[in-house]
C-alpha positions in Angstrom: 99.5 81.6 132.8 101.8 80.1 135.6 101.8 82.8 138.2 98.5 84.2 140.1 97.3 88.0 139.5 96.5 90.1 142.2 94.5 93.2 140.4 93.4 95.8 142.1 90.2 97.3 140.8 88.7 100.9 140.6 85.1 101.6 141.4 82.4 104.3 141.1 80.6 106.3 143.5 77.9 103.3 143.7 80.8 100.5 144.3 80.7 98.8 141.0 83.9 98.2 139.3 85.0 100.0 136.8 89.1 99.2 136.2 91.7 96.9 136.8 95.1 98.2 137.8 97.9 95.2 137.2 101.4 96.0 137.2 103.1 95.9 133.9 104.8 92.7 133.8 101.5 90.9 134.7 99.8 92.8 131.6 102.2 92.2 129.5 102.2 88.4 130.6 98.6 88.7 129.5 99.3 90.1 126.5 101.9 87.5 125.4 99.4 84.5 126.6 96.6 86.2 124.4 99.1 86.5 121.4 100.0 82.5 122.1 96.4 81.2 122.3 95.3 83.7 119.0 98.1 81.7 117.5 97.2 78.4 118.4 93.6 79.1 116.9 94.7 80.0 114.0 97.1 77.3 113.4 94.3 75.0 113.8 91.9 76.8 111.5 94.3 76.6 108.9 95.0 72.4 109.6 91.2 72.2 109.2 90.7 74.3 106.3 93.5 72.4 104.9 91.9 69.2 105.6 88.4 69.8 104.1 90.2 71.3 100.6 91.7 68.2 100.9 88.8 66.0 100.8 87.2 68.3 98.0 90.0 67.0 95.6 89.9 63.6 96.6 85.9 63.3 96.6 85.5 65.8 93.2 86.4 65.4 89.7 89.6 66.1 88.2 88.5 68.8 86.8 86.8 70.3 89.8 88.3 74.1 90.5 88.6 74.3 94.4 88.9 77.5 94.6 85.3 78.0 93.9 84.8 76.0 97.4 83.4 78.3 100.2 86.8 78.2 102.4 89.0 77.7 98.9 90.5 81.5 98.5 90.3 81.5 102.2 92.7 78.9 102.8 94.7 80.3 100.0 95.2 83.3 101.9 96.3 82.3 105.0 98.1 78.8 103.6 100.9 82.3 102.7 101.1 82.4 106.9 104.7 80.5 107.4 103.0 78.0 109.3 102.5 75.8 106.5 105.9 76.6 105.2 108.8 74.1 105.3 111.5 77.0 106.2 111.5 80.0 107.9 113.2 83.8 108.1 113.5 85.4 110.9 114.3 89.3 110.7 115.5 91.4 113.6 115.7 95.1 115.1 119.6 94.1 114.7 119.7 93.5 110.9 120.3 89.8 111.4 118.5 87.2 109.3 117.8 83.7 110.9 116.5 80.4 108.7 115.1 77.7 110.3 113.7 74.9 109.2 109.4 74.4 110.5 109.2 72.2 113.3 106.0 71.9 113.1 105.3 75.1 115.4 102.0 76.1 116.7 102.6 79.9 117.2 104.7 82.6 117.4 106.1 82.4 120.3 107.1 78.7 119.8 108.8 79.7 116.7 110.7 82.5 118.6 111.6 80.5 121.3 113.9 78.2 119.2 115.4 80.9 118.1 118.9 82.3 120.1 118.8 85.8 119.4 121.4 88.2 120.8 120.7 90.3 123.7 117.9 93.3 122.9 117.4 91.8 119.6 113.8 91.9 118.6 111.8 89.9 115.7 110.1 92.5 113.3 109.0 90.1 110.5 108.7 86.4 110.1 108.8 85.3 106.3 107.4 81.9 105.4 109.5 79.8 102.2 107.5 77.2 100.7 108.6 74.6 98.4 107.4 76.5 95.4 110.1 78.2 93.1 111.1 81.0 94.9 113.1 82.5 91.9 110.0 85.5 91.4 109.2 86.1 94.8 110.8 89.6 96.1 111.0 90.9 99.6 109.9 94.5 100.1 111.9 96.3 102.7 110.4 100.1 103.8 112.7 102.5 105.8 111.9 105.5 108.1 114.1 107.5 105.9 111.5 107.1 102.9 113.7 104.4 101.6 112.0 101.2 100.0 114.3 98.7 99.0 113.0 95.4 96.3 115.5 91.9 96.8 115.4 88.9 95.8 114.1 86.9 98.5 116.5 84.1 97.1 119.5 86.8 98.4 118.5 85.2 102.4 118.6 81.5 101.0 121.7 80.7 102.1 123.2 77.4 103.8 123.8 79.7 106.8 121.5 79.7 109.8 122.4 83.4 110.6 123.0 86.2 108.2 124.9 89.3 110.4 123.6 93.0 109.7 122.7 92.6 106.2 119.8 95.3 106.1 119.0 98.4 109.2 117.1 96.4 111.1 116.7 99.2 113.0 115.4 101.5 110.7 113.2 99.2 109.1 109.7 100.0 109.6 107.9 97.2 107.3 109.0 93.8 105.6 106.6 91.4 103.4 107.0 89.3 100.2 105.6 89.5 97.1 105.7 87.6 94.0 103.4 89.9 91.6 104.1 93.8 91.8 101.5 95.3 94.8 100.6 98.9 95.4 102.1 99.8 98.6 100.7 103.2 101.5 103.8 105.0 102.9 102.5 107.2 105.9 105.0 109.5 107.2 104.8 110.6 111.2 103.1 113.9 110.1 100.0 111.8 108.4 101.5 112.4 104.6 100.9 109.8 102.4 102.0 108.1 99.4 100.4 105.4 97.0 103.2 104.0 94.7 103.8 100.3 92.5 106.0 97.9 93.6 106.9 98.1 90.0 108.9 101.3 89.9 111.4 99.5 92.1 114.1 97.6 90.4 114.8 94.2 91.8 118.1 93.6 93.5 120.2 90.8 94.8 122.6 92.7 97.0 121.2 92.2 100.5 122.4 95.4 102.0 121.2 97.8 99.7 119.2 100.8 100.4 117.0 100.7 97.9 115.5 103.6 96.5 113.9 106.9 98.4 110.2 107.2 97.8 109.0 110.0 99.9 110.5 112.7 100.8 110.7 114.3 104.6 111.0 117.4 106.2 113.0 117.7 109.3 112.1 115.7 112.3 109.9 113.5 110.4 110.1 109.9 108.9 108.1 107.2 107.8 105.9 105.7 110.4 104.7 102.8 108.2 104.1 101.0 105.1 100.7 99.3 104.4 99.5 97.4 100.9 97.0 99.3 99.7 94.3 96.6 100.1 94.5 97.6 104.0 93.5 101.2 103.6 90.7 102.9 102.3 91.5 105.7 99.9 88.6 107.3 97.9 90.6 108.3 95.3 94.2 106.4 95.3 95.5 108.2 92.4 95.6 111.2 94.4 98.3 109.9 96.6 100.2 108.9 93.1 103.7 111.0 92.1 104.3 111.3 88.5 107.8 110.6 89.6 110.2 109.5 92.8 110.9 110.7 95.6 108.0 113.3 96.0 106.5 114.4 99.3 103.3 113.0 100.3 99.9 114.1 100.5 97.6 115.8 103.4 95.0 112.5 104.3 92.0 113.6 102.5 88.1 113.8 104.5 87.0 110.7 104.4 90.2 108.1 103.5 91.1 106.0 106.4 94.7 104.6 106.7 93.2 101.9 108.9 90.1 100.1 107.2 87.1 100.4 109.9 89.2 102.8 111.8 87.9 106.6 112.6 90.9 108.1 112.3 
């Protein structure tokens, strides 16, 4: 951090501190430099993981399956992270899609930076494109209007470094790839919820498409957000099931938690 903070502190009847008042550009300056060195961390996790896999191959026999390994389905995981990708999507509050080709970036905010977005334009997802055949993958688009839209993520491969308003960037609530069929959470503003397959969506190419509507709302409401179901904890996930599209959602049972380790 280049500038020097000046907190002021709040203390208790016995002079110990308590609190630390900043003003909001410093916290968020804090923020954004925690963000930056969580990055950097991770990045080199992932070089090191990447490293020891690696030597497993080169030391074991041919026949040797690393993903028995102790870091193997580990380093599967987060080898999805665009880091280790050789091209990049960038998708924005405004709609627009930017690709750029990996620099070799060592977080977020490096990646952003090299990026000229327009004016109040925000990043909401970062996509990763790896050398593999892309032709299966899917990107899943969710929409406060209980839209959830299923394209071809080979629709945003294009020899152009900026695609202009091809999806409501502004509505958009929730982007990720896929390249097997997921269960997907929709949680509405009101706390109703939805389980439903990827599968039930037809697979587009036409970027701007809205997809199709999965939940309905009532008035006032929309969807807050869209989680895979491997990030919730649902007792029973068949209870958030429709027998059919759109449907409104479910009350959160006792006991289910949209946010695994969370109270709420």
């Amino acid at each position: 951090m280049n500038k020097t903070l000046y907190p002021q502190y709040i203390i208790d009847e016995h002079g110990s501190r308590t609190s630390v008042v900043l003003p909001i550009q410093d916290w968020l300056q804090v923020l954004d430099e925690l963000k930056e060195l969580s990055d950097i961390r991770l990045y080199g996790k992932i070089t090191t993981q990447q490293e020891t896999v690696k030597q497993l191959v080169e030391f074991q026999p041919t026949n040797y399956d690393v993903s028995n390994a102790i870091v193997g389905s580990q380093v599967i995981n987060e080898l999805k992270e665009w880091y280790d990708c050789p091209e990049i999507l960038l998708f924005t509050s405004f709609g627009n899609v930017y690709k750029t080709y990996n620099q070799g970036y060592k977080s977020e905010r490096q990646l952003k930076a090299s990026i000229e977005f327009d004016r109040g334009e925000k990043c909401i997802a970062i996509i990763g494109i790896s050398n593999d055949d892309e032709s299966d993958h899917r990107l899943i688009f969710g929409f406060k209007d209980g839209y959830v839209a299923k394209i071809y993520t080979n629709s945003f491969l294009t020899n152009r470094r900026k695609l202009s308003r091809v999806f409501r960037g502004e509505e958009c609530v929730f982007i990720t790839q896929i390249s097997d069929n997921k269960d997907f959470v929709l949680v509405s503003s009101t706390r109703k919820v939805i389980v439903f397959d990827s599968g039930s969506l037809r697979s587009i190419s036409g970027r701007k498409s809205h997809g199709a509507r999965i939940m309905n709302l009532k008035i006032n409401t929309y969807v807050e957000s869209i989680k895979e179901l491997s990030e919730v904890s649902l007792d029973d996930p068949n209870y958030y099931r429709r027998s059919s599209y759109p449907a409104y959602g479910h009350e959160l049972r006792y006991g289910d938690y949209l946010y695994i380790d969370s109270e709420e």
